[in-house]
C-alpha positions as CSV (number, residue, x, y, z in Angstrom):
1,X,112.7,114.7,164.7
2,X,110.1,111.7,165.6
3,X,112.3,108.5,166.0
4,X,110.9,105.2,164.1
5,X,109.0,102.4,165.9
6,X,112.1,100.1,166.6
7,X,113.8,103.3,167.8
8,X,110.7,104.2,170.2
9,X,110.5,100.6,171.2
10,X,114.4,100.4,172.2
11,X,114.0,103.8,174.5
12,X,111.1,102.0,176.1
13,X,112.8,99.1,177.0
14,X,116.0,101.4,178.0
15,X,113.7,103.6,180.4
16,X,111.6,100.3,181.7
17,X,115.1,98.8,182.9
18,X,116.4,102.5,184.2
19,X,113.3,102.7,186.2
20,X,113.8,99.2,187.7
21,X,116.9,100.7,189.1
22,X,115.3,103.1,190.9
23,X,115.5,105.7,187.7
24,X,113.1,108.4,188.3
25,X,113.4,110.4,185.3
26,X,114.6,113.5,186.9
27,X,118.4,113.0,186.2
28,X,120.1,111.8,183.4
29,X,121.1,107.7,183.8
30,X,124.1,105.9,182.3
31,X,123.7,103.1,180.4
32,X,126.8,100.3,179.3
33,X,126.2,99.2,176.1
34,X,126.1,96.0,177.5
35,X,122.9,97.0,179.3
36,X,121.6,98.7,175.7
37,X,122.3,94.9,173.7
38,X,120.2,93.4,176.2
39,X,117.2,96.0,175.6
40,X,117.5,96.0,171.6
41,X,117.3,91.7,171.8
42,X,114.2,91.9,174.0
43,X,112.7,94.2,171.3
44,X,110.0,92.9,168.4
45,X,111.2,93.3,164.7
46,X,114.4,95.2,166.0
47,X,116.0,93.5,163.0
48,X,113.1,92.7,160.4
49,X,115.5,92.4,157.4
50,X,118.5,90.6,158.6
51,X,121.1,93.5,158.7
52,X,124.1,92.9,160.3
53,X,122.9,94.2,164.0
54,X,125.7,96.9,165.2
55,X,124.8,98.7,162.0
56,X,121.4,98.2,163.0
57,X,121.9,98.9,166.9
58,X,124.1,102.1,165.7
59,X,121.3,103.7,163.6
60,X,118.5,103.4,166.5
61,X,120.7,104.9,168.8
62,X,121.4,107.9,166.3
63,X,118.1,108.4,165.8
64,X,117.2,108.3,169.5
65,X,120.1,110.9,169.9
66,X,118.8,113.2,167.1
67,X,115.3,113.6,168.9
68,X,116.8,114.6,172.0
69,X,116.2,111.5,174.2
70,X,119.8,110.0,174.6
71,X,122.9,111.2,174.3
72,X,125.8,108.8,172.8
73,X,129.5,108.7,174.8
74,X,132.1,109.3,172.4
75,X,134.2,107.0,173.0
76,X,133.8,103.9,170.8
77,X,135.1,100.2,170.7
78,X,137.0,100.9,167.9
79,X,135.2,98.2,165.6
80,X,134.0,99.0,161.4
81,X,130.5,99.9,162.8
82,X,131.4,101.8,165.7
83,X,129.4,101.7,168.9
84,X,129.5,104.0,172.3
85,X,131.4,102.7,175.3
86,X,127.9,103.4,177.2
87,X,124.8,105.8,176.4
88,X,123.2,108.8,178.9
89,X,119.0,108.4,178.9
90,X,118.1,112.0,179.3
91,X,115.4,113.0,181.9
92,X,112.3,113.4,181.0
93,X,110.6,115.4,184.2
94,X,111.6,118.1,186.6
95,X,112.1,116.6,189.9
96,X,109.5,119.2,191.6
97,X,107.0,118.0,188.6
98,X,103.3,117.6,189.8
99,X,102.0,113.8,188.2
100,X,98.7,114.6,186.5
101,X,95.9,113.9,188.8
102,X,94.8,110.1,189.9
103,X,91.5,108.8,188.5
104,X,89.0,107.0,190.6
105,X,90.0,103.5,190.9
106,X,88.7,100.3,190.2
107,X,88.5,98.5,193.8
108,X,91.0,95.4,191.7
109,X,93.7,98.2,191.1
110,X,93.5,101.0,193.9
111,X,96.6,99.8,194.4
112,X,98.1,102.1,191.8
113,X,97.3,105.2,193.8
114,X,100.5,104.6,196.6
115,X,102.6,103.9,192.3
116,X,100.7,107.0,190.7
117,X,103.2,109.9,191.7
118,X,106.3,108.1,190.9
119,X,104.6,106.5,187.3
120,X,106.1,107.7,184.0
121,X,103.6,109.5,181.6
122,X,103.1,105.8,179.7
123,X,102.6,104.4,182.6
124,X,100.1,106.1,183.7
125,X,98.1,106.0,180.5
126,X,98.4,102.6,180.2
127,X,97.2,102.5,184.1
128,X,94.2,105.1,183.5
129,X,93.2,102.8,180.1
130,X,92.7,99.4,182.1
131,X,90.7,100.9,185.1
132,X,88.4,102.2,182.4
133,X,88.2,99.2,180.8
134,X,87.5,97.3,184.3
135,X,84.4,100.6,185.2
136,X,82.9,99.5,182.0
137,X,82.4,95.9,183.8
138,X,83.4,94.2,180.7
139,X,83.3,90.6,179.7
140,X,86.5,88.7,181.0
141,X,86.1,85.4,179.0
142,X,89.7,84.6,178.0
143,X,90.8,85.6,174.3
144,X,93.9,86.1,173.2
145,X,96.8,88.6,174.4
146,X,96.7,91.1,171.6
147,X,92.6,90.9,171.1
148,X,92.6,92.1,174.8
149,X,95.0,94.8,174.8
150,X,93.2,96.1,171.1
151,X,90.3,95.7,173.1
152,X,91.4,98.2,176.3
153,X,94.1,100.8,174.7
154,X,92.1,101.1,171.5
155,X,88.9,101.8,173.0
156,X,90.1,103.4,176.6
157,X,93.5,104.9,175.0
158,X,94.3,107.5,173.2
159,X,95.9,107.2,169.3
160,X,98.6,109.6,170.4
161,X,99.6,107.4,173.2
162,X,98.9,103.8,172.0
163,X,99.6,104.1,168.2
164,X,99.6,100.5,167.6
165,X,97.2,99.6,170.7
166,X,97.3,95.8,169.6
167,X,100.7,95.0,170.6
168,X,100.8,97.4,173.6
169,X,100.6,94.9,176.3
170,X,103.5,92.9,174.4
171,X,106.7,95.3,175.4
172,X,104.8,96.8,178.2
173,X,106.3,95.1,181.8
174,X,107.7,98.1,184.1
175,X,105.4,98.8,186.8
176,X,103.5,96.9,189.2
177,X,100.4,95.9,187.1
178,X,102.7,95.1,184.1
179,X,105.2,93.3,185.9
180,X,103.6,90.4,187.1
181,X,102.3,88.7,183.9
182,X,100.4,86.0,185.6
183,X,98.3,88.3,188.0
184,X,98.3,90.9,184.7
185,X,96.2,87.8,182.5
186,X,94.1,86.9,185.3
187,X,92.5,90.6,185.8
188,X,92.4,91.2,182.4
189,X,91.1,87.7,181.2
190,X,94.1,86.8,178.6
191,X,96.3,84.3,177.7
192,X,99.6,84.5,175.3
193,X,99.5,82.9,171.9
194,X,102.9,81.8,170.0
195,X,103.5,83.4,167.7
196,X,101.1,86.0,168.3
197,X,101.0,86.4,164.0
198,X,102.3,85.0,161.7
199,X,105.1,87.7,160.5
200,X,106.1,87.0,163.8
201,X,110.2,86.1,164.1
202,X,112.1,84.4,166.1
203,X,116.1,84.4,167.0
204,X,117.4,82.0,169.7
205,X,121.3,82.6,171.4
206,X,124.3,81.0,170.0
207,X,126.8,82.7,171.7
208,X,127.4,85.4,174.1
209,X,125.5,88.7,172.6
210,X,125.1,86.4,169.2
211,X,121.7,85.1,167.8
212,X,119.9,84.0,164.6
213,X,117.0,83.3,163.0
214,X,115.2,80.1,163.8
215,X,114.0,78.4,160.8
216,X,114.5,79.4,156.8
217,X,111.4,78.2,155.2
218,X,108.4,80.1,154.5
219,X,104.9,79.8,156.7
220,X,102.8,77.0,157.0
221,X,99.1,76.9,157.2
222,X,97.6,74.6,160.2
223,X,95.7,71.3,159.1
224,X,92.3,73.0,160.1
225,X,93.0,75.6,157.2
226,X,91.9,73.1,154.6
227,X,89.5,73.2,152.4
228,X,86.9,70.4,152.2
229,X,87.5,67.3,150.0
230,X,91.1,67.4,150.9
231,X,92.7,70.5,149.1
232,X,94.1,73.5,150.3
């Protein structure tokens, strides 16, 4: 059973943390559900239509557990919407596993070679689509975030592993090229744009593990949008 984007986008951010442990992929890894609120709040559109969040958080995680990538402790906090004490991410590689073999680099990011065998699969797409990007010597006159990364994973990715190549580069920070966002705009000639659309939401904190929407009122159009004579 696939798992839906906010589902996919929640193991992402649960595997990117893992690995920043030292997770390699080849055992399972506890999680405390601490640890999982922190990944689903740094998701996009985790919430789109205001649920109330355990219900929401508690749906994701069954979903992730009916495709086979986590598996959910039974023990619970004993609240109406029940959530696990902590979650196991299930490995994803055998530790004797062969990495697929290393493209020739760009001389900006041979680095990656010494990162290549330890890379997950994404990882190393997303690393094989910007080094083709850079061999095509492309133009790297600033634009904005999501223009570049349509620009790189939808022309040097494949469908299958960048479904929605656009927003890629917006949940996409394990790793050393992703990591540093600074040194990650300057090679790829980008900058970040707030929001980057205008469905975009946003929640600030108001307590510990508590947050809410910012702002009730509908969009507004900038002062350039209108129309000549002084209408909209």
């Amino acid at each position: 059973m696939a798992a839906s984007r906010p589902a996919s986008d929640l193991l992402d951010e649960l595997c990117a943390a893992a690995e920043r442990g030292g997770w390699k992929r080849t055992a399972r890894r506890r999680v405390p559900i601490g640890r999982v609120w922190e990944a689903y709040h740094r998701i996009p559109a985790a919430n789109a239509d205001d649920e109330y969040e355990r219900a929401v958080l508690r749906r994701l995680l069954l979903e992730l557990e009916d495709s086979g990538r986590i598996r959910l402790l039974r023990a619970d906090d004993r609240e109406k919407v029940a959530l696990p004490a902590a979650i196991w991410l299930l490995p994803t590689r055998s530790a004797t596993a062969r990495p697929a073999p290393m493209p020739p680099w760009h001389p900006e990011v041979r680095g990656l070679a010494t990162h290549w065998p330890v890379a997950t699969p994404k990882q190393r797409a997303a690393y094989t689509a910007v080094n083709r990007w850079l061999m095509t010597n492309p133009d790297r006159s600033p634009v904005p975030i999501r223009e570049r990364s349509l620009e790189i994973f939808g022309r040097h990715g494949s469908a299958a592993d960048f479904p929605m190549p656009e927003k890629v580069l917006d949940t996409l920070r394990s790793g050393p090229l992703f990591s540093d966002r600074d040194e990650l705009l300057r090679l790829i000639g980008a900058f970040m744009v707030h929001p980057p659309l205008l469905a975009e939401r946003f929640t600030e904190a108001i307590g510990d593990g508590y947050y809410q929407r910012v702002g009730a009122g509908g969009y507004c159009w900038s002062s350039r949008t209108r129309r000549r004579g002084g209408r909209w």
